[in-house]
N, C-alpha and C positions, 0 to 999 in steps of 0.2 A: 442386709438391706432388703432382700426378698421376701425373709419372712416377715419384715416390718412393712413392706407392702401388703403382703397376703392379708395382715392385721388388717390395716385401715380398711380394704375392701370388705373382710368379714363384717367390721365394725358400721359402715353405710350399708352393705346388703340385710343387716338385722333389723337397722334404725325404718328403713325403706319400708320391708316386711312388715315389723310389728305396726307404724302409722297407716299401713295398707290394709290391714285386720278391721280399724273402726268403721264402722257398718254407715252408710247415711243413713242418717235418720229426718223422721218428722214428728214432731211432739204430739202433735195429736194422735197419732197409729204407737207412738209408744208409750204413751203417760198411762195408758190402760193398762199394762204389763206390772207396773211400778206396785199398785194396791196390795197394802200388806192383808194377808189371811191368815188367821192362828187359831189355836185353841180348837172352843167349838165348832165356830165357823169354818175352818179349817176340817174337822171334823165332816162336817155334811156337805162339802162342796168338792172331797176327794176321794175318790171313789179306791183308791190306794197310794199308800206313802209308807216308803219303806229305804234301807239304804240305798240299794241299784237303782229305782225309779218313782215320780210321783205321777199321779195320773190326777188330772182335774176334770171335771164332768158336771156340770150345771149349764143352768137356760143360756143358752146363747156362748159358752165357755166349754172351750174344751182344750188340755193340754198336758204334752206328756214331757218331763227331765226326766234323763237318763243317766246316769255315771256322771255327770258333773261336763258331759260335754256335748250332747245332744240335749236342744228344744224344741219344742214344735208347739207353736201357740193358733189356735181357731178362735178368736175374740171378734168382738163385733165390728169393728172397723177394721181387724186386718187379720190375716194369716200371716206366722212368720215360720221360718224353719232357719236352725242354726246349729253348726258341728264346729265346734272354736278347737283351730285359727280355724277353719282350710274353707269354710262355707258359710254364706251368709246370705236370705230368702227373706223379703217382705212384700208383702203385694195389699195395695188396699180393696176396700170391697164397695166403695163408695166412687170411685173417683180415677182415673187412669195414672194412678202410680206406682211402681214399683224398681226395688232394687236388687240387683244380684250380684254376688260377691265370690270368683272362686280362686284363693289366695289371692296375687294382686291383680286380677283380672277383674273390673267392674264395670256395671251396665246399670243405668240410671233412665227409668221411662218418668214422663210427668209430661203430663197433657200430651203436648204434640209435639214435645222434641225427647230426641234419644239422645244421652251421654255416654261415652265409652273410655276407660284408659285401660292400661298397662300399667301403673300406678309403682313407681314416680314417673316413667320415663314418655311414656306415647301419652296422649288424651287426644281424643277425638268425637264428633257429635255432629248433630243435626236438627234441625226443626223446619217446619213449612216455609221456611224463608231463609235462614242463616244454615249455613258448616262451616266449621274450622278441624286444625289438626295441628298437634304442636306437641315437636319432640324436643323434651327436654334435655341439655340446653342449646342444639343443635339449628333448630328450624322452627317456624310456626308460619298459619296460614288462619284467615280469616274471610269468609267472602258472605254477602247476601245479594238481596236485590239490587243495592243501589252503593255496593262498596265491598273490597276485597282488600286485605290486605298480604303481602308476603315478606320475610325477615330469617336471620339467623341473629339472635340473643345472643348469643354466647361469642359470637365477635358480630357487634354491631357498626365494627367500621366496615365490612363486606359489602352488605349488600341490603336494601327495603324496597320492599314496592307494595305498591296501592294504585287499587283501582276503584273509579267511583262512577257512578251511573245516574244520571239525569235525565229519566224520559230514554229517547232513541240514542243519546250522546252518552257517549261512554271515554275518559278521564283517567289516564295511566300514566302515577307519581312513582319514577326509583329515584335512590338514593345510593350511591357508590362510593366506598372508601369514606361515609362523613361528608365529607368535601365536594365531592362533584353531585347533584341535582340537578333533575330534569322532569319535563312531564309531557305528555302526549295524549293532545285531545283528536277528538275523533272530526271535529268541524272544524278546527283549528290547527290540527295538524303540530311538530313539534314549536309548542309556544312558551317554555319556559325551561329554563338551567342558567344555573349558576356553577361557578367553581371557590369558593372561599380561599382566600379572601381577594380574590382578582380580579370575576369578571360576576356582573346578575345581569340576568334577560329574560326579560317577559317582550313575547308578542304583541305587538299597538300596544303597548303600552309603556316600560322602559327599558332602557340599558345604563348597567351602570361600572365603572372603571374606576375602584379607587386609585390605583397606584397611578392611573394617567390623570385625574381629578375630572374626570367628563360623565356626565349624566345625559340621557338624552330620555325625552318622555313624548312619546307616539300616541297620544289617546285618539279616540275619531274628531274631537269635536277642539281638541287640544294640544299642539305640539309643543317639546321644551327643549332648548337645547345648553348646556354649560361644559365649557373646558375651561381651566381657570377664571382668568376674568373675563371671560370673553361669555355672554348669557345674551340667548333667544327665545321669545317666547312667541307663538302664533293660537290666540284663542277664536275661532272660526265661528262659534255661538255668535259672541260679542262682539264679531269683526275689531277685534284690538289684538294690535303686534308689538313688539317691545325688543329692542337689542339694542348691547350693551357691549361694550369693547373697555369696561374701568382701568383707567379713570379718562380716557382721551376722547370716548365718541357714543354719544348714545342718538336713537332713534324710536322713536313713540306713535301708534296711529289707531286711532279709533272713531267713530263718527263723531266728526265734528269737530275734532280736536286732532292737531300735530304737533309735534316736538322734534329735533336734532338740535344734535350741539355737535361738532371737533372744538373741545378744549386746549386751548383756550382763542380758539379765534373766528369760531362759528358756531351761530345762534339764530334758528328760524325757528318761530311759534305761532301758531294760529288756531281761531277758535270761532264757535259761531259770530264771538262780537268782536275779535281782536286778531289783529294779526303783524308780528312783528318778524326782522330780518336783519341782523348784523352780518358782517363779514370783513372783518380786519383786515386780511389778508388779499382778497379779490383773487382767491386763486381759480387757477384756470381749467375750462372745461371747455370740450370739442365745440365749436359751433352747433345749433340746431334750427333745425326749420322742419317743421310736420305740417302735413297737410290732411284732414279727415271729414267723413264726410256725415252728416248729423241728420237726421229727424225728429220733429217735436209736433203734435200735434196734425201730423197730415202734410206736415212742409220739409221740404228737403233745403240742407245747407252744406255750405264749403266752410270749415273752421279753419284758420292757418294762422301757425304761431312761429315767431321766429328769437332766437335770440343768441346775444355776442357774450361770452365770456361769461359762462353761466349768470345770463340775465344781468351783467354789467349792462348791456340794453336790450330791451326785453319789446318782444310787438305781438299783440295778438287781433283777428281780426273772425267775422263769421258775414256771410253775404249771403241773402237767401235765392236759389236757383232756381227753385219749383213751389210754385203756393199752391196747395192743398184745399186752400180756402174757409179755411178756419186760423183764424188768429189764435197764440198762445195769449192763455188764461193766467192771468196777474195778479195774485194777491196783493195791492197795496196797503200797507198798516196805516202809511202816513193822510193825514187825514186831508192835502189840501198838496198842492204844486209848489205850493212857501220851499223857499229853500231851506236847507236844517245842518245839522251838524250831527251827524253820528255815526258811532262805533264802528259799526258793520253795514257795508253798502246791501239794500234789499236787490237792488237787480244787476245782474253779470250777463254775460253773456251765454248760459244756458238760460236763463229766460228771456229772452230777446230775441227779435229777430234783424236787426241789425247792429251789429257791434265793431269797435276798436278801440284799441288803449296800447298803453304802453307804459314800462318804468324804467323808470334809471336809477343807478347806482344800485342795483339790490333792490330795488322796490321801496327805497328813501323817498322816492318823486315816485307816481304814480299820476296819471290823467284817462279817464275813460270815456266813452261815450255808447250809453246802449239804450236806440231807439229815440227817444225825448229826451230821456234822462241823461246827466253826466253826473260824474265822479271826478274829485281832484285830492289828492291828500300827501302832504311833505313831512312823513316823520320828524317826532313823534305825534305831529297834529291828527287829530281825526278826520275824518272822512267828508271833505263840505260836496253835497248832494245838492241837485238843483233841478227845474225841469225847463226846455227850451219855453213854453208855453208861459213860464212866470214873469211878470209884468216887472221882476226889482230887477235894481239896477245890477246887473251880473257883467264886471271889465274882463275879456281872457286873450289877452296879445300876448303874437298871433294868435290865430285860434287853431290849428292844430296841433302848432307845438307852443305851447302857452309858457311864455317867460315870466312875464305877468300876470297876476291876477287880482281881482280886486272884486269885493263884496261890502257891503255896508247898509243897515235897516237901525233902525231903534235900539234893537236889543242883539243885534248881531253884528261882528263884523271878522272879513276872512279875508287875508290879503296874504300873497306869495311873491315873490318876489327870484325866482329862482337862478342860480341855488345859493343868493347870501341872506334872504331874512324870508321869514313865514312867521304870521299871526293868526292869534285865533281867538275872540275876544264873544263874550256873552254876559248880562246883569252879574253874573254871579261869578265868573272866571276869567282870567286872561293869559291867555300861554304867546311866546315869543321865540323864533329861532331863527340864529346869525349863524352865518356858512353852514347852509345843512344844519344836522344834529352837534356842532361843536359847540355852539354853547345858547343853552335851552334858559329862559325865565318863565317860572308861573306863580301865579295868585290867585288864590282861593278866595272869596268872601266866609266862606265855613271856617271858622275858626282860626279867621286872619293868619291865613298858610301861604308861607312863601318859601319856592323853591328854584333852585339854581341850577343848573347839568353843564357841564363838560365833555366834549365830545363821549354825549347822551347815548346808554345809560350807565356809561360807566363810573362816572364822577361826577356826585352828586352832594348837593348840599339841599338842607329845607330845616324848614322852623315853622312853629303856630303857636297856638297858647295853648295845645295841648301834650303836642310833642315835638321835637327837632332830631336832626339825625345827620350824617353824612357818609360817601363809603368810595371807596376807590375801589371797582370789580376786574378781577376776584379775590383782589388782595386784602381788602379791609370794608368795616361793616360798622358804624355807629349810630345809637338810637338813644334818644331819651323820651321816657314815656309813664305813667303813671297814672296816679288815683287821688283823692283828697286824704291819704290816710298812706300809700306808698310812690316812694317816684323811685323810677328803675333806668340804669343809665348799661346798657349792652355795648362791647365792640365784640366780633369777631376777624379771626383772620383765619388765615390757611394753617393754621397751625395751633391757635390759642380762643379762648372765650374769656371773658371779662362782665362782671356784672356788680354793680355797686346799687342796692336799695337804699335808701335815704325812708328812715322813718321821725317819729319824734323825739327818739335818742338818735344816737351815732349811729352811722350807714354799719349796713353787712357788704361785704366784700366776699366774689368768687371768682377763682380765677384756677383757667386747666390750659394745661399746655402740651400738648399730644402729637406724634405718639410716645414721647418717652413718660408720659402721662405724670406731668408736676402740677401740683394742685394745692391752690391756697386760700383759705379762708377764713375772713372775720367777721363774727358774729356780736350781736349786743343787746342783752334784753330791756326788759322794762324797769328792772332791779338793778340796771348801769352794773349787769354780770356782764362781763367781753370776755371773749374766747378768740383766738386764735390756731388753726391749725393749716401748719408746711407738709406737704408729703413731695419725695422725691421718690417714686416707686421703685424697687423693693426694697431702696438702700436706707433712704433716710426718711424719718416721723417727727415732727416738731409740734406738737399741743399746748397752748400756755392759756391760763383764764386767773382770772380774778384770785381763786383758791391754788394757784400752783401750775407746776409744768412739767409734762412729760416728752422724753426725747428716745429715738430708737434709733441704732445704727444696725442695717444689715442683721435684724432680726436676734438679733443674738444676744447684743449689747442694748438696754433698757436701761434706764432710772429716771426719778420721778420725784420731783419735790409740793409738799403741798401747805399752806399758811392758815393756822389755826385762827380762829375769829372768833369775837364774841360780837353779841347783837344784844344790846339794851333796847330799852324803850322810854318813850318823855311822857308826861305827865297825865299825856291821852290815848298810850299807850301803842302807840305808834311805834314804826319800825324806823329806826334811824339807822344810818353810816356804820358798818358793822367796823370794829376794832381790831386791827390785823395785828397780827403778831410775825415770828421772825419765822423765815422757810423751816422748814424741817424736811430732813429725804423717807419719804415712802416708800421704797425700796433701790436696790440697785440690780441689775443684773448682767456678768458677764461671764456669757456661759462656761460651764458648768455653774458657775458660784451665784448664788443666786440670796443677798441680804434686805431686811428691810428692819424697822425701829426694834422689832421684837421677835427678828428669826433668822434663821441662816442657814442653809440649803448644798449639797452640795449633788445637781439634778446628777439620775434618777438615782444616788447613793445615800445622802443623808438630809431628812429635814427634819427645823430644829423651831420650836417656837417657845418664849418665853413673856410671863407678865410679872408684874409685880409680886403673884401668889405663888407661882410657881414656873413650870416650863414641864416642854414636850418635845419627845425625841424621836423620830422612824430612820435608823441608824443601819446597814446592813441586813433588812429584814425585822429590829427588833426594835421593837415601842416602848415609849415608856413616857409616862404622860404622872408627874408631880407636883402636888402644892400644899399648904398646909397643914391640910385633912387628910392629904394621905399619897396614894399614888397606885397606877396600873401599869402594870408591865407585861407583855405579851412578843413571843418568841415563835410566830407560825400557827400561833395557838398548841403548841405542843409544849408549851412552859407558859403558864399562867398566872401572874401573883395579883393580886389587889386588899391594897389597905384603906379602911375608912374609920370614921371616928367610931362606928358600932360596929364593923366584923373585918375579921381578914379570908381573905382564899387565898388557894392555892393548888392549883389544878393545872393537866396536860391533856390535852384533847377533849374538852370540855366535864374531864373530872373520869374520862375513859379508862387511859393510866393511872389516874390516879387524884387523890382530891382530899384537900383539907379546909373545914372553914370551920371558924371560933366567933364565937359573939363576943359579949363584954363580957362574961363570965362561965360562959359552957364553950364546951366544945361541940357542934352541931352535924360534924363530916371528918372522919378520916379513914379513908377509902385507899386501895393500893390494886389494882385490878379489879379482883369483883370483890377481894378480902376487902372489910371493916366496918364500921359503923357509919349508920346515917339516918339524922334526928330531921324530920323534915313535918312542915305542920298539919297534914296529912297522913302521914306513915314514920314510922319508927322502923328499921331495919339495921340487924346484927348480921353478916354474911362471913360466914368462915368456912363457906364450901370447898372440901369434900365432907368435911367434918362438920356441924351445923350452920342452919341458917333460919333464920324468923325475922318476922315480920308482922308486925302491928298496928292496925289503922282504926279508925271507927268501924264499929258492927262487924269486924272481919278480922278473923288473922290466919297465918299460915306459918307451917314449921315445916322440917327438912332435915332429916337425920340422916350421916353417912353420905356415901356419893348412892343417893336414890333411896337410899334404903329404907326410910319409911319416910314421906309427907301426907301432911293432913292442912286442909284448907277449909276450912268452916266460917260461914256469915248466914247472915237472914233468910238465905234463898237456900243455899245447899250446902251440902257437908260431900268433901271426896278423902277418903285415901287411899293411899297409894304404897305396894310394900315393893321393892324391887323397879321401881319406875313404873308399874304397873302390872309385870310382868308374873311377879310371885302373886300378887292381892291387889282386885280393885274394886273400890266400892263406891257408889255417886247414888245420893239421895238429896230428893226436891223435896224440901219442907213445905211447899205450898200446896201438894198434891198426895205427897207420902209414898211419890214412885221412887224404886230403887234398882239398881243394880250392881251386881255382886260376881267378879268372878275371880278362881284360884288357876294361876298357874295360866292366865286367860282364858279361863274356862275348858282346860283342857280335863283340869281334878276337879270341879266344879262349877257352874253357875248356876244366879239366881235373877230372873228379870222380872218384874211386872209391867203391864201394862193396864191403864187405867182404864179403859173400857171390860167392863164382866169382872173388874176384878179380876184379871187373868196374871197368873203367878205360872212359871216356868221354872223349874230346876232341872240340872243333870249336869256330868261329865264326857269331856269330849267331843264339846258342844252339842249336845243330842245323841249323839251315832252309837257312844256307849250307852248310855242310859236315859230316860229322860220323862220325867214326871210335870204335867201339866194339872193345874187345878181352874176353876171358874166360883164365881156369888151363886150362880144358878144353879150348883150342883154337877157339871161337866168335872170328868177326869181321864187322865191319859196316862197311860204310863208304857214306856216303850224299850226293849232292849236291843242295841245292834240292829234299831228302824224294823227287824225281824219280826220280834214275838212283841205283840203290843195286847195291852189289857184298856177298854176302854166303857166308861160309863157316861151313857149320852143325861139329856137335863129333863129325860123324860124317866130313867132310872133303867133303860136297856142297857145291860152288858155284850161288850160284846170281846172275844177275841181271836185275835188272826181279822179283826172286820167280821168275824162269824159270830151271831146274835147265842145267847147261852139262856 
């Protein structure tokens, strides 16, 4: 076991080493290097070349190999020096870069940052703004101006951290085991952590508790609060608050508008033009009486409001103490003292300066008095307005506490009667209510609307000539309403919705019943197609139309029948009453078995289809698909057959293993590994390797004798062979240029090269070192033995040898 240790470490300490040898490079400081020199040119650019060393010496070029392991390059963009493995030296002469290499020890300059590693295990660096250091796979570290990071990779459930920099504020995120986060800011001190999956918190901002279902959201301008059903929200921008206790109690406020309900027995809303107040129950609240004291315009007031049984009776009053001597300032809309009738009374008692009123029963009766003006109104009547100054006849016995009332002009009339009848009558309307709100009548002129209430507004009836409806709340909800082209008839209830369209065929019908969520629907088009469909969620599916019906039980259990037609046409080619025919079943299925007219299934082991021509089988993994003309059959693809009226196969792993195909009269494929023939319209190919192999196509063929032992590949471009796989004889010539090359034993007993510039031809043994004769078009010749003794003739007819002129 130790020595199979010692193995694997020897095995990454090599892998480690030799990737820590390649040098960085830059293409531009090296592409210079790369330019082949030979022959003559070679000739007058080295000042010696020989086995131990070459020497290079021209303008701007200088450099010396040594033994095959020493360089040293002076070239115009850069100096390099290099002793392979153990050293490696480039520097450019342009520019601030440079790299040093000694074994895995490297140093990287460029511009303005320095890199360093230990290579694999340390890197570390720097530049005018950033460092990092990161030990592989232990540790790393990031930091600059405006952000740091720290970590350990190699167990990243441990531990991270980051730091981030904004200006003078500085921002410091870890991370613990995965799971626990946190972060600490410098002006905000600790404002976030979580723990997954239990608890998130952000600072003014939120918190959140899955396992308890509570969120809570702190912004400045916005609070949010949720624990189950129970949701608060406070938006301080838009002075609007909202809370919610579902389904028993909500409460609503924003300018100019209020909302509460306790369902089902309390209902207060109010708005700039409306304002209503139920209370079923009349439940009970502490007596109150407040006393406060007001300024408006320069004037000092006593406001005092009193009330029994949450405002069962209700008094408010303002008496002014100190005048200032300035009157408040009254926008009147109304254009004249006329008495009116509307929504929303313009003056209360913050704009007045003397006021009282009072209501009863919850604010059903209401009577005020502020300044000139009065207010009277008996739900659901609106609000009849008046001023003492107006000349009509205005009855209000007694007149503080008005039992009667009485109004009457041309086109108005407003009479109370409290508390068994209240009217409220104008050219175009007339409303009526007996005992309070128990039972309400109105009449519209607009679209001859008449509507009926029941201790109002819970049970209600109405009718017009556009629509009718009626609904007992919160129990039940009907409407009918429409268009000259649909009329739509709604109910709901606490539990169901109902909707029947009426077109100029037969109604569609919807219907949902929730929450066990059943739901049913009929449809009918214009072509008297009707459909039907019952869902009783998840268990049962019921679809039925014109063409047939489909039925599901609990997902599993399916079938489906459907009624073949035929559709003629009469003399004008019209579409008449299609011709039904008798059911037929379009499938069946209970699972696993799964049948239909022309297949049979058994999920996910065998499916099975069949027509008249034939059939198809996926059985076990194995296919097989049949008719007439023929048939395929496939096994993983690792057994292949297919027959057809012109050929058959017969193949494993698309002809891998092996592979036979026959036309109508030849045989075109029979293959067994790589052994056999194959006639394809492109190439012809016999392979009986080790023993021969050819190959025949247009313009091109190739042979193969023995295992390697001689190939030869000749087409229009070039000619190769090859004796020994290349190892004995290789020879590769470009017919378009007439370049060749030729070598014996690899050029160990031989070689021959040209190159196409000068006409330059090379030969020798042992790649040069033994012998080696160069020739040129210009007359250059070289001839050299052992790099030692060389004879050479320049293209000016100087001999020289040793490089010593003769």
């Amino acid at each position: 076991m130790i020595f199979k240790f010692n193995q694997y470490v020897l095995v990454f300490l090599f892998i480690t080493f030799t990737l820590g040898i390649f040098p960085k490079t830059w293409p531009d400081l090296e592409s210079e290097k790369e330019i082949k020199v030979y022959g003559s040119e070679r000739s007058a650019k080295f000042t010696a070349s020989n086995i131990f060393y070459d020497v290079e010496n021209w303008t701007n070029h200088y450099s010396v190999r040594a033994l095959g392991f020493y360089r040293y390059y002076d070239y115009p963009k850069a100096k390099t020096k290099s002793i392979f493995p153990f050293y490696y030296h480039i520097q450019s002469k342009s520019d601030n870069r440079e790299y040093k290499r000694i074994l895995n020890v490297n140093v990287t300059k460029e511009r303005d940052a320095v890199d360093q590693s230990f290579y694999p295990f340390v890197f570390w660096g720097k530049d005018t703004k950033e460092s990092y250091l990161t030990t592989i796979p232990f540790f790393f570290s990031n930091s600059n101006e405006t952000n740091s990071k720290l970590g350990f990779p190699v167990i990243p459930l441990l531990y991270y951290h980051n730091r981030g920099t904004s200006g003078e504020n500085k921002n410091y995120y870890s991370r613990l085991l995965t799971f626990m986060h946190f972060e600490i800011n410098e002006n905000l001190g600790f404002h976030k952590f979580s723990f997954f999956p239990l608890v998130y918190y952000s600072k003014n901002n939120y918190l959140f508790v899955p396992i308890l279902l509570y969120y809570q959201n702190q912004r400045s301008n916005e609070n949010e609060y949720w624990m189950g059903p129970v949701y608060y929200s406070n938006n301080k921008a838009k002075e609007e608050s909202l809370f919610i206790a579902f389904p028993i109690f909500g409460r609503y406020r924003k300018p100019g508008k209020e909302f509460d309900f306790i369902f089902p027995v309390y209902l207060n809303y109010a708005d700039e033009e409306e304002d209503y107040h139920i209370n079923l129950l009349w439940y009970t609240k502490t007596n109150s009486a407040n006393v406060n004291v007001a300024t408006n315009e320069g004037n000092l007031y006593v406001d005092f409001d009193f009330g029994i049984l949450y405002n069962l009776v209700g008094y408010s009053q303002r008496t002014k103490v100190l005048n200032g001597g300035n009157q408040i300032n009254k926008t009147n809309s109304i254009d004249s003292n006329e008495p009116k009738v509307v929504k929303k009374r313009e003056f209360n008692r913050d704009n007045s300066d003397s006021f009282f009123g009072y209501q009863l029963l919850f604010g059903i009766f209401s009577y005020e008095k502020a300044d000139t003006k009065r207010h009277i109104r008996l739900l659901p009547l609106a609000w009849f307005t008046w001023d003492e100054a107006s000349k009509d006849n205005v009855v209000l016995l007694p007149p503080f506490f008005p039992i009667w009332f009485s109004y009457q002009s041309d086109d108005l009339e407003y009479k109370i009667l409290f508390p068994l009848y209240g009217k409220q009558k104008d050219k175009d309307s007339e409303f009526r209510a007996y005992l309070l709100n128990f039972y309400l009548t109105e009449d519209l002129r607009e679209n001859n609307r008449k509507e009926r209430s029941y201790f109002w507004p819970f049970v209600n009836i109405y009718e017009s000539d556009i629509d009718s409806g009626h609904r007992v709340l919160p129990f039940y909800v009907h409407r009918n309403y429409g268009t000259d082209k649909y009329q739509h008839s709604d109910t709901f209830t606490l539990f169901s919705s109902y909707r029947k369209t009426k077109t100029s065929t037969d109604p569609d019908i919807r219907f949902l019943f929730w929450p066990l969520w059943i739901s049913y629907e009929e449809k009918n088009s214009h072509l008297n197609e009707k459909e039907k469909t019952f869902w009783v969620t998840p268990f049962f599916y019921r679809n039925t139309n014109n063409g047939g019906s489909r039925t599901n039980l609990f997902w599993f259990i399916d079938w489906e029948w459907y009624k073949e037609r035929d559709y003629g046409t009469n003399a004008k080619t019209k579409p008449v009453i299609p011709l039904e025919k008798d059911e037929k079943l379009s499938h069946l299925l209970i699972f696993p078995f799964y049948k239909t007219k022309s297949s049979f299934s058994v999920i996910p082991l065998s499916f099975n289809d069949w027509n008249e021509d034939g059939f198809s089988t996926f059985t076990f993994l194995n296919y097989l698909k049949w008719d007439r003309k023929g048939h395929y059959y496939n096994f993983l693809y690792l057994i292949e057959s297919e027959n057809t009226e012109v050929s058959y196969q017969f193949r494993s792993v698309a002809g891998l293993l092996w592979g036979f195909d026959k036309g109508k009269s030849e045989i075109n494929r029979i293959t067994l590994l790589w052994l056999g023939y194959d006639d394809r319209s492109y190439r012809t190919t016999y392979n009986f390797f080790p023993i021969v192999r050819t190959a025949d196509a247009n313009k091109e063929k190739s042979r193969l004798y023995g295992p390697f032992l001689y190939y030869l590949f000749d087409s229009e471009e070039e000619n190769t062979e090859l004796v020994l796989a290349g190892l004995g004889y290789y020879h590769n010539k470009t017919k378009s240029d007439n370049q060749y090359s030729t070598y014996v034993l690899l050029g160990a007993l031989y070689q021959e090269k040209t190159e196409i510039e000068r006409g330059y031809v090379k030969r020798g043994s042992l790649w040069g070192w033994l012998w080696e004769y160069q020739t040129e078009d210009n007359g250059y010749e070289k001839f050299s033995i052992l790099k030692l003794f060389s004879y050479t003739k320049e293209m000016d007819g100087t001999k020289k040898i040793l490089g010593i002129s003769i």
